[in-house]
PARONU-267518 format. One line per 5 residues: number of its first residue (from 1); their letters; for each residue x, y, z of C-alpha. Coordinates in nm, 2 decimals, padded with zeros to 4 digits. Each point is the difference from the previous one (the first is absolute). Example, Ala and Ser with C-alpha at 12.3 -4.5 7.8 and 13.67 -1.06 7.14 Angstrom:
2
1	AS	01.23:-00.45:00.78 | 00.14:00.34:-00.07
This chain:
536
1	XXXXX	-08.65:-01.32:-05.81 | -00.03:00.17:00.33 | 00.35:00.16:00.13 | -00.12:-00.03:00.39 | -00.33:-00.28:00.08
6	XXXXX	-00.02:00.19:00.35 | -00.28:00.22:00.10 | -00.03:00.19:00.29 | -00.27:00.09:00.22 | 00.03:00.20:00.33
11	XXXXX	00.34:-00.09:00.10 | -00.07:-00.37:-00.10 | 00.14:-00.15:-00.28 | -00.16:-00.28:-00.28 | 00.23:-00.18:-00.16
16	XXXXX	-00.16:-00.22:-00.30 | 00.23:-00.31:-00.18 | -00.19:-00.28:-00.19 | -00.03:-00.31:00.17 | 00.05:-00.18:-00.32
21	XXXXX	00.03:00.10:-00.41 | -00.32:-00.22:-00.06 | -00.23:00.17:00.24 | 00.05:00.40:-00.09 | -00.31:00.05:00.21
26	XXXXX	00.09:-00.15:00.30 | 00.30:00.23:00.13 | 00.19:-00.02:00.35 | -00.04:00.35:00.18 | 00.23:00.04:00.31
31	XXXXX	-00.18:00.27:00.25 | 00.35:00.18:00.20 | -00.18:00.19:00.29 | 00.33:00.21:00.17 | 00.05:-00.12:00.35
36	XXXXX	-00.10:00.35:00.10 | -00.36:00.00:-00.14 | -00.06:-00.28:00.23 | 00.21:00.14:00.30 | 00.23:-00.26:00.02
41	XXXXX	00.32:-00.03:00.13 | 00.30:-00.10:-00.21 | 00.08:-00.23:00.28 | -00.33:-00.18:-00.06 | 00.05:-00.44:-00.03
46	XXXXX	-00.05:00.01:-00.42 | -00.14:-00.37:00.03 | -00.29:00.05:00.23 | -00.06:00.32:-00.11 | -00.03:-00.13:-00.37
51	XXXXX	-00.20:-00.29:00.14 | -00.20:00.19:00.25 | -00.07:00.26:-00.36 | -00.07:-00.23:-00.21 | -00.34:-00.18:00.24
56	XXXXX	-00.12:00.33:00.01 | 00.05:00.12:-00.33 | -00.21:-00.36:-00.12 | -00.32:00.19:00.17 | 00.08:00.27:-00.24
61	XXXXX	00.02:-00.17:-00.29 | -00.35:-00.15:00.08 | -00.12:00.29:00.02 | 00.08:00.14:-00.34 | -00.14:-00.30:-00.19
66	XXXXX	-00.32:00.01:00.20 | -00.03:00.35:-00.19 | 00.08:-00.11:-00.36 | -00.14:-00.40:00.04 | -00.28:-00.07:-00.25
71	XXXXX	-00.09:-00.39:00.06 | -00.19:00.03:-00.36 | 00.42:00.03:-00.16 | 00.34:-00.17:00.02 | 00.29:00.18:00.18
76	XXXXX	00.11:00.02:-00.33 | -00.30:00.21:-00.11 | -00.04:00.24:00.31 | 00.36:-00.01:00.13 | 00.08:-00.10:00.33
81	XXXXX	00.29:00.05:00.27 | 00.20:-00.27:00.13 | 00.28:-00.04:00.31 | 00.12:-00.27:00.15 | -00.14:-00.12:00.32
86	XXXXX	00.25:-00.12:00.24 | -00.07:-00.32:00.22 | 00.02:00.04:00.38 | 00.42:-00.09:-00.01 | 00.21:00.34:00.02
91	XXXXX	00.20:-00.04:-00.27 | 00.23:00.24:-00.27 | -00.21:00.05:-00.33 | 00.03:00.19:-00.30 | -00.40:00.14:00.03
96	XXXXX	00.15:00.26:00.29 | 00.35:00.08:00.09 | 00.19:00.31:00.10 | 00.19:00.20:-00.21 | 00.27:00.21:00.02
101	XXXXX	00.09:00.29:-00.26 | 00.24:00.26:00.00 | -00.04:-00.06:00.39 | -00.37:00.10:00.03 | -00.20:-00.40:00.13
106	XXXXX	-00.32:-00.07:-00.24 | -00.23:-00.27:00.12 | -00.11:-00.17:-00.29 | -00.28:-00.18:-00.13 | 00.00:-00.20:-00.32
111	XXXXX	-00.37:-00.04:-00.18 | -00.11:-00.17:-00.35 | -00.31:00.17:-00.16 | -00.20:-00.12:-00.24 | -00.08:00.27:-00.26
116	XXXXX	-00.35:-00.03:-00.14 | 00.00:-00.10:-00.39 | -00.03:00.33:-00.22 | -00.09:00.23:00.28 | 00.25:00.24:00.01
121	XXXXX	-00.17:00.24:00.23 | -00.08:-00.27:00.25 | 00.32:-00.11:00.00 | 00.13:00.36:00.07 | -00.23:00.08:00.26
126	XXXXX	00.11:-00.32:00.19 | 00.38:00.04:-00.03 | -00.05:00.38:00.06 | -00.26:00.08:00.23 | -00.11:-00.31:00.16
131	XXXXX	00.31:-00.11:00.08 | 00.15:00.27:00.15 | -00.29:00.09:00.21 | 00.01:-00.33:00.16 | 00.34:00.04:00.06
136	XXXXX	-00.06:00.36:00.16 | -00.25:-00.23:00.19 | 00.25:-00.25:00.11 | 00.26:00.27:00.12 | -00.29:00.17:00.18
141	XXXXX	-00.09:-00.34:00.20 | 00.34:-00.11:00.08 | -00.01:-00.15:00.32 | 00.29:00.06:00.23 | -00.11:-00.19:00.31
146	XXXXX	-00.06:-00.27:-00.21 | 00.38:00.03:-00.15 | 00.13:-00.01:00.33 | -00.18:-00.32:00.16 | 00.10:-00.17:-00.38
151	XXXXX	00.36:00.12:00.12 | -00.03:-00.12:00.34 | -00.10:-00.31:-00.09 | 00.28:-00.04:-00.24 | 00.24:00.07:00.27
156	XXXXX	-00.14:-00.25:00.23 | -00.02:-00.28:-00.25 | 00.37:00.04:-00.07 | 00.11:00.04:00.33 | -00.20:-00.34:00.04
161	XXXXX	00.21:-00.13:-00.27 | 00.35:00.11:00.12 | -00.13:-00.16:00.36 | -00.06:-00.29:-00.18 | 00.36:-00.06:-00.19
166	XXXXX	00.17:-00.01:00.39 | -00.27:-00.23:00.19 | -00.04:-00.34:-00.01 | -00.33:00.05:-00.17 | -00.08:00.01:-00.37
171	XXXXX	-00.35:00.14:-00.02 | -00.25:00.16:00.20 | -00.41:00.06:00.04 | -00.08:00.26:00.17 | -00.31:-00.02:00.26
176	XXXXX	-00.31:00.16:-00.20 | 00.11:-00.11:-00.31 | -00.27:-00.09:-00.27 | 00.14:-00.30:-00.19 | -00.33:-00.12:-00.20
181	XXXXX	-00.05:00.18:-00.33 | -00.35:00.14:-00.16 | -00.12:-00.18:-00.34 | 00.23:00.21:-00.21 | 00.29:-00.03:00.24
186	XXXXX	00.04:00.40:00.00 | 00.00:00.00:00.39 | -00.13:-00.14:00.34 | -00.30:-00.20:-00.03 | -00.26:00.18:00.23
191	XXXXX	-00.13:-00.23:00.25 | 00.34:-00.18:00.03 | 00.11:-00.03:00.34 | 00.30:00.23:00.11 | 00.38:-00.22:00.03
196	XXXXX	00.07:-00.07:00.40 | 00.31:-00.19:00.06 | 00.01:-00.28:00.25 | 00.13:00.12:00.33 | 00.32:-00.22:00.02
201	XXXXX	00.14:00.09:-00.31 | -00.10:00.35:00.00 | 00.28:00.26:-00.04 | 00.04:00.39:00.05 | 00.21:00.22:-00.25
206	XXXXX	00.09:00.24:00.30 | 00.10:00.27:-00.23 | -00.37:00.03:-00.06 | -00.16:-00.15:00.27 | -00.15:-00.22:-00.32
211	XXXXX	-00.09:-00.38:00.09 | -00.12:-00.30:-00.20 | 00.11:-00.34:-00.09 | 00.34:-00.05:-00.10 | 00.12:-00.29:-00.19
216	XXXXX	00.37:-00.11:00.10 | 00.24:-00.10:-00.23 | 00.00:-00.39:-00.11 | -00.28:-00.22:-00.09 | -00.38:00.10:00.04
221	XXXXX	-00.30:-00.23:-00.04 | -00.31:00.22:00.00 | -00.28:-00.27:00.03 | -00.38:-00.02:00.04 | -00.32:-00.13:-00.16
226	XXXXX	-00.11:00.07:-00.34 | -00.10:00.36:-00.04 | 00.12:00.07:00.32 | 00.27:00.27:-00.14 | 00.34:-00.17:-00.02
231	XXXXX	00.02:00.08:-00.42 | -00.13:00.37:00.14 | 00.27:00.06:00.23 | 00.28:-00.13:-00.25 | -00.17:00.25:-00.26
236	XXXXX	00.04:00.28:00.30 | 00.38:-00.10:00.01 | 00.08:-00.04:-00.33 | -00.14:00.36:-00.08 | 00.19:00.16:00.25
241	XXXXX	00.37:00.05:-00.12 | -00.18:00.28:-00.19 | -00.15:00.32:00.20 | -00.35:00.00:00.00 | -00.23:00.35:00.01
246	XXXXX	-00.19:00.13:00.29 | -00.37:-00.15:00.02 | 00.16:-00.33:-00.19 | -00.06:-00.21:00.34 | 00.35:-00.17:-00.02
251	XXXXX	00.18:00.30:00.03 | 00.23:-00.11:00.30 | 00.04:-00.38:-00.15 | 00.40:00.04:-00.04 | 00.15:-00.30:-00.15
256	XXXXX	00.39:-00.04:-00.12 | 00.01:00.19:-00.35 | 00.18:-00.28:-00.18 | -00.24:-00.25:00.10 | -00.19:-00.26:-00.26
261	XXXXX	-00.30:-00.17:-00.05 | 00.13:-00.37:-00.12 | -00.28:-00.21:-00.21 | 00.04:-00.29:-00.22 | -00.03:00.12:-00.36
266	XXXXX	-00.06:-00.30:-00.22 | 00.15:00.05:-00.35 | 00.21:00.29:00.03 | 00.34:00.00:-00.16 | 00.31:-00.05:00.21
271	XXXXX	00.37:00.06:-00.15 | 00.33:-00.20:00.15 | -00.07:00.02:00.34 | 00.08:-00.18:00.30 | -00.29:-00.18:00.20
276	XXXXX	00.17:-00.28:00.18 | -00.08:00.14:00.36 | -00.37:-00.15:-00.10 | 00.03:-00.23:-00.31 | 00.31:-00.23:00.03
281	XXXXX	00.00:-00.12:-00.37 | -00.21:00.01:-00.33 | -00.07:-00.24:-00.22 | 00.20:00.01:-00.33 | 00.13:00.38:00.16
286	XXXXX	00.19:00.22:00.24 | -00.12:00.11:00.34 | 00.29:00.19:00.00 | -00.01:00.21:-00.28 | -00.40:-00.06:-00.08
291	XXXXX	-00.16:00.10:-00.28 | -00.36:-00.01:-00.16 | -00.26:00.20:-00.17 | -00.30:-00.20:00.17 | 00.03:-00.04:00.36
296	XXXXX	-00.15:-00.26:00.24 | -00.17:00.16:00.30 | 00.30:-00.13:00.26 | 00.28:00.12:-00.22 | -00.15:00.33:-00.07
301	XXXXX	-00.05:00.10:00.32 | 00.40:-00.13:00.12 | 00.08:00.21:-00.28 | -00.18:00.27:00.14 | 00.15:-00.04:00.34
306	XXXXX	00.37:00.03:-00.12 | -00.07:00.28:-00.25 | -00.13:00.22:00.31 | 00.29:-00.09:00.20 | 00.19:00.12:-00.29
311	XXXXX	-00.13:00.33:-00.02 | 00.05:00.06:00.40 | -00.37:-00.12:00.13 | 00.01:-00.02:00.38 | -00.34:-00.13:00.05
316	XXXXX	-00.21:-00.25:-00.20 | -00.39:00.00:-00.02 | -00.16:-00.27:-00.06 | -00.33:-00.16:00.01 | -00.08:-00.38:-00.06
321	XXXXX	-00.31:00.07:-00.20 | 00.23:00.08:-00.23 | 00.30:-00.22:00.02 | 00.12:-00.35:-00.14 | -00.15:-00.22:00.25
326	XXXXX	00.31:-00.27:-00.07 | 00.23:00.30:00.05 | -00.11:00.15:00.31 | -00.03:-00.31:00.22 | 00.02:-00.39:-00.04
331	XXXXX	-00.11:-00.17:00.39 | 00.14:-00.34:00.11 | -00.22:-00.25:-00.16 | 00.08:00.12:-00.36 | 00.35:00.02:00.12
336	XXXXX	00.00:-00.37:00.06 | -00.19:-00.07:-00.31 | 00.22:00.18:-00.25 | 00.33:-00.10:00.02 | 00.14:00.23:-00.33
341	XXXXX	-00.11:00.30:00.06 | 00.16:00.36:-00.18 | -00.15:00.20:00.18 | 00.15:00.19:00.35 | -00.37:00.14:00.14
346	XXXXX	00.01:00.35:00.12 | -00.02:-00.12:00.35 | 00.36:-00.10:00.03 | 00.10:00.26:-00.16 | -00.16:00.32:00.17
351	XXXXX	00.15:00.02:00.32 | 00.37:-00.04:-00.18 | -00.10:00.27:-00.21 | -00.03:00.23:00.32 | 00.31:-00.18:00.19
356	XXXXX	00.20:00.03:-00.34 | -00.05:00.29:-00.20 | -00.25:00.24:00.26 | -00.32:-00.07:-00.20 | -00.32:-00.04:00.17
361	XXXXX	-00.31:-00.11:-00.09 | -00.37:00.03:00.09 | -00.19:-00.27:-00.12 | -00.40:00.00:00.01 | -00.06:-00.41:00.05
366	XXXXX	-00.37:-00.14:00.05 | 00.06:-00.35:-00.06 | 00.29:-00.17:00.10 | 00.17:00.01:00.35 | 00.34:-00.07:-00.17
371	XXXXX	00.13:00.31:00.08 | -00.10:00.06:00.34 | 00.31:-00.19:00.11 | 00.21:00.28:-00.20 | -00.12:00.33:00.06
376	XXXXX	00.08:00.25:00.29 | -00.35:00.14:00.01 | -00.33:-00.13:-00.06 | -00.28:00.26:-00.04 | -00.37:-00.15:00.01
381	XXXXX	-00.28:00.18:-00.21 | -00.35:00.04:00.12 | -00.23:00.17:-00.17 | 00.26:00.31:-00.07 | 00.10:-00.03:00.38
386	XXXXX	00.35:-00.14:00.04 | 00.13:-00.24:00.29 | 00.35:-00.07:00.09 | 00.00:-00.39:00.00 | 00.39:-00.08:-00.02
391	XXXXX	00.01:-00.14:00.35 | -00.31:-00.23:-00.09 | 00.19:-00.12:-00.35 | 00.28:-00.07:00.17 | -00.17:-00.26:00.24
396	XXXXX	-00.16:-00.14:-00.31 | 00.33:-00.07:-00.10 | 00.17:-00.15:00.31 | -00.03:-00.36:-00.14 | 00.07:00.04:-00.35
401	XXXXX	00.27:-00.22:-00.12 | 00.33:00.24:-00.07 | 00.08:00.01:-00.37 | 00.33:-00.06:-00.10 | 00.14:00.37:-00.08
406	XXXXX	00.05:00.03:-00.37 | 00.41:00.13:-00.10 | -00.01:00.35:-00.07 | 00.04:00.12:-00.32 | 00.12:00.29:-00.20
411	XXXXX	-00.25:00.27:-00.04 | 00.27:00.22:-00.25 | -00.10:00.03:-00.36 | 00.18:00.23:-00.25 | -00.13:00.11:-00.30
416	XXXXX	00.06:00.23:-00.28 | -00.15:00.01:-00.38 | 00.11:00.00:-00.31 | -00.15:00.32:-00.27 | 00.00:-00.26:-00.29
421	XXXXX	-00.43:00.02:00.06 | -00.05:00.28:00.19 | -00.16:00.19:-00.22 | -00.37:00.25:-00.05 | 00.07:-00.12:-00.41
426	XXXXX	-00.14:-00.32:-00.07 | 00.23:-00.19:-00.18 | -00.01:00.07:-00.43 | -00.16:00.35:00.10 | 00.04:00.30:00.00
431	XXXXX	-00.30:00.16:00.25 | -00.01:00.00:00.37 | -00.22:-00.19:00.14 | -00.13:00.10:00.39 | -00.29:-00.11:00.13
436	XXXXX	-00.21:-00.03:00.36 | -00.28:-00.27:-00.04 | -00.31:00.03:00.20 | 00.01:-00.34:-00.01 | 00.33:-00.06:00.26
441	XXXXX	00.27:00.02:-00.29 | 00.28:00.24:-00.08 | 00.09:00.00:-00.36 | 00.37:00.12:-00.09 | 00.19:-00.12:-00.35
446	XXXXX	-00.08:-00.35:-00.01 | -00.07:-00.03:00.39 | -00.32:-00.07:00.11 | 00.03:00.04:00.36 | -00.24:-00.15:00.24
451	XXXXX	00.01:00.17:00.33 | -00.40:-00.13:00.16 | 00.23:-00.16:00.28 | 00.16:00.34:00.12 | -00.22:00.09:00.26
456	XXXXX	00.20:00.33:00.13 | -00.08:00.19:-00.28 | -00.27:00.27:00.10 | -00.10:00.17:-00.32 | -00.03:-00.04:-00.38
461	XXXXX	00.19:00.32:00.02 | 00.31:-00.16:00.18 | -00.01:-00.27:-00.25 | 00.04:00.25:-00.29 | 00.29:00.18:00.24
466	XXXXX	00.14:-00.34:-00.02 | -00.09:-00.07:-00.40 | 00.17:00.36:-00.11 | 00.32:-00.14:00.27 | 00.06:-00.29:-00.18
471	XXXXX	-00.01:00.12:-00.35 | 00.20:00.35:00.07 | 00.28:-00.30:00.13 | -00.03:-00.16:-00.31 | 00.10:00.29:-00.22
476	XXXXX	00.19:00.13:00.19 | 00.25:-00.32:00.07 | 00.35:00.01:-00.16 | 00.12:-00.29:00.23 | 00.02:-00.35:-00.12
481	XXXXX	-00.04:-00.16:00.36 | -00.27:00.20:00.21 | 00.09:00.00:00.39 | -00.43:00.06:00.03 | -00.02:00.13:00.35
486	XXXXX	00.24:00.23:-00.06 | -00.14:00.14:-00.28 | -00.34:-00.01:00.15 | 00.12:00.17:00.30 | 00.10:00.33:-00.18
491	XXXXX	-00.30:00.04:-00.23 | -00.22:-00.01:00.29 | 00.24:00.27:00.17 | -00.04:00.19:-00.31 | -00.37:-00.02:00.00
496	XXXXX	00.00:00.09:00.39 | 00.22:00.32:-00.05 | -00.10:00.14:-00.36 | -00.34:-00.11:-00.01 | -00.20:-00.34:-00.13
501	XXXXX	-00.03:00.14:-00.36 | 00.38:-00.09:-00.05 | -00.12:-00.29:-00.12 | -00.36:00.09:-00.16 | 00.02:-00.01:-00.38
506	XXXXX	-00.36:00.15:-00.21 | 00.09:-00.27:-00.31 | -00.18:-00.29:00.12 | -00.39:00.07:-00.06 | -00.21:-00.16:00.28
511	XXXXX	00.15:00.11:00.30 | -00.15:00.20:00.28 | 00.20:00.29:00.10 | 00.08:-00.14:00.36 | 00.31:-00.13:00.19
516	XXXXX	00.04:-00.09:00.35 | 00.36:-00.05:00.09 | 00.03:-00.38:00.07 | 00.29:-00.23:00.28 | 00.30:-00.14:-00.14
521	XXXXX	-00.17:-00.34:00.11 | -00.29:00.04:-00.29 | 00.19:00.11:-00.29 | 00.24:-00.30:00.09 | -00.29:-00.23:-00.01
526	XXXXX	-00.11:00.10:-00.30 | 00.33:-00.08:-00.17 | 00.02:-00.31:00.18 | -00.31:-00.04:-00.24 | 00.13:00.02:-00.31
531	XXXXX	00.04:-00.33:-00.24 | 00.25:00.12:-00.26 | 00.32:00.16:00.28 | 00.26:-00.16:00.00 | 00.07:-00.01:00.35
536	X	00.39:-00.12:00.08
């Protein structure tokens, strides 16, 4: 057994753990360059530096398998070097962090290598000599004037977002912005056309002289022709409560950070919850406290409303490509035509969700002028080029018949669960079971969790953050009634102030060794998933 699995190599040290008992020659190696080899200060922002590392370090790591890759053999056979490579969000991961011990700061980079099969020497010359001079490499082309505009642009986004929280607005695209994505959707497209905001509604953040489109608080149709980049511009929006990395494109799209993208999500489960704003009864059921493990497309998607108000969503994305058409909108012929109808569409119900409880909405509509009457700003799409058409919707409007206002309603709900299922032991054994499926599923004790409709997740990595969350709850639990958000709440502060692999556990075989640090608003989804809670 080896007393101390750290090595050290000019001033840097290796630290090697196995990534699981089942795959000996696959370790975990954590690289710890001191703060001083790289001429850092201690003063340094730990999450863009660790972001900022970790995209450079990914050329490195490229460059030591292009020495040792043989396209004749498996990894398996000729060894390889792996890292994780970040998306273009700026977000806290487990592959870099900074470290502090015995108050020296380490910058440090977590790898998984692939030993090759019964070649010891290879192996040795990879962990001890390769590696290290790659690192030496690394240190030696550490960019500081890169750093710095990372920084800076840090700074500026959240001073963007603190602007934000005391306007009127909720999100904002700055002029120059590149919103289309490339095939992969790993950054701008190349010939797209740069964002310019219509003149009227154009708006200067004076503290940088920075100006784009803002979009106010309240309802938002975004409308156009097909392909003409209303679905584009939600995707801009709804990717912007993260930080995004210099060269990204949408670096300056800001939006409110508790924001959701809202879809219908036929047959998902939904536990005792209350969707009477939007379905006034259910056959043979309770609107009130409603219940299923198959959902219908309209009831999914009020479900998915009131579970984001829940977790503290100001601002709801949604797009009617992929809504319940009967949910969203229902015009004055069908009216007439139907005289039992259930269902409350979303268009008497969106500007009372603003009025009411401060949640706005931007909605990308193509074919229906139903909410035109509703909204406080109507943005036309065409071809990527946006118009401010509110004035013009308005007149549309002039002679529309006035609706008769629906009652307001109660947006409250209150929930808690019970720990009689909550539980990484399916029931009559005595194994774990964890799982991330490739195929849209998390797997915990008897759950099988299908999360395809959670469209704010950004990685399989912050999926797995969210997986190992979940299940370290589980075991950890000695409550009989769970207050969820609470609990939540201080395992993500945990995971934000000691580090993501709080939660990481090396028994479950199959897992990759990254985690992203998820929202509140995802992890709640996900248990808003699960078929056998008890949710009281």
């Amino acid at each position: 057994m080896i007393s101390d699995p750290t090595y050290w190599y000019n001033d840097v040290a290796y630290y090697i753990e196995r990534t699981h008992k089942l795959t000996l020659d696959k370790p975990c190696i954590t690289i710890k360059i001191p703060f001083d080899r790289l001429g850092l200060d201690e003063n340094t922002n730990s999450v863009v530096l660790s972001d900022f590392a970790l995209r450079e370090w990914v050329h490195h790591i490229a460059a030591l398998n292009k020495l040792i890759y043989n396209r004749s053999r498996s990894d398996k056979e000729n060894g390889a070097f792996y890292c994780f490579r970040p998306t273009n969000v700026v977000l806290k991961r487990n592959a870099s962090y900074v470290e502090k011990i015995s108050d020296k700061s380490y910058l440090c980079l977590m790898i998984t290598v692939q030993l090759p099969f019964k070649n010891n020497d290879k192996a040795m010359r990879m962990l001890c000599k390769m590696l290290p001079k790659e690192v030496d490499e690394f240190i030696l082309e550490f960019d500081h004037n890169k750093l710095n505009a990372a920084v800076e642009l840090e700074n500026k986004q959240n001073l963007i977002r603190e602007w934000l929280k005391a306007s009127r607005y909720c999100a904002f695209i700055a002029n120059g912005s590149i919103l289309p994505r490339n095939k992969d959707n790993s950054g701008p497209l190349e010939v797209a056309l740069s964002f310019i905001s219509p003149a009227d509604i154009e708006i200067e953040i004076e503290i940088f002289g920075c100006r784009g489109m803002g979009i106010k608080r309240g309802v938002t149709v975004i409308t156009g022709g097909g392909y003409s980049g209303k679905s584009t511009m939600l995707d801009a929006l709804n990717s912007g409560i993260y930080n995004h990395c210099l060269g990204d494109g949408r670096e300056l799209v800001i939006t409110d950070q508790t924001a959701m993208e809202i879809s219908a999500e036929e047959g998902r489960s939904i536990k005792n919850i209350n969707i009477t704003p939007f379905i006034k009864w259910i056959p043979n059921g309770s609107a009130e406290q409603f219940s299923t493990d198959y959902a219908s497309g309209s009831t999914s998607q009020a479900a998915n409303i009131m579970e984001a108000i829940d977790y503290g969503c100001k601002l709801l994305l949604i797009d009617e490509d992929r809504s319940a058409t009967n949910f969203m909108i229902q015009d004055i012929k069908m009216r007439s035509l139907i005289k039992r109808e259930p269902i409350t569409p979303f268009t008497e119900r969106v500007r009372e969700l603003y009025e009411s409880v401060g949640v706005s909405s931007v909605l990308v509509i193509g074919g229906s002028g139903e909410f035109l009457s509703v909204a406080d700003q109507v943005i036309l799409m065409d071809n990527f080029v946006p118009e401010n058409v509110t004035q013009e919707a308005k007149r549309l409007c002039e002679h529309d018949k006035p609706r008769e206002r629906t009652p307001f309603t109660n947006w409250e709900i209150e929930r808690k669960i019970s720990a009689d299922r909550f539980s990484s032991y399916p029931q009559g054994n005595g194994t774990e079971k964890l799982m991330v499926s490739t195929m849209g599923y998390i797997v915990i004790g008897d759950e099988q969790i299908d999360i395809r409709g959670l469209y704010n997740i950004t990685s399989n990595a912050q999926l797995v953050a969210i997986a190992f969350l979940i299940r370290k709850l589980a075991i950890s639990n000695q409550d009989n009634v769970i207050f969820i958000h609470e609990k939540i709440k201080e395992a993500l502060e945990d995971m934000e102030r000691e580090g993501l692999d709080t939660v990481f556990s090396s028994f479950f075989p199959g897992f990759e060794r990254w985690l992203e640090l998820p929202r509140i608003n995802e992890v709640l989804s996900v248990f808003n998933r699960m078929k056998h809670l008890n949710f009281i």
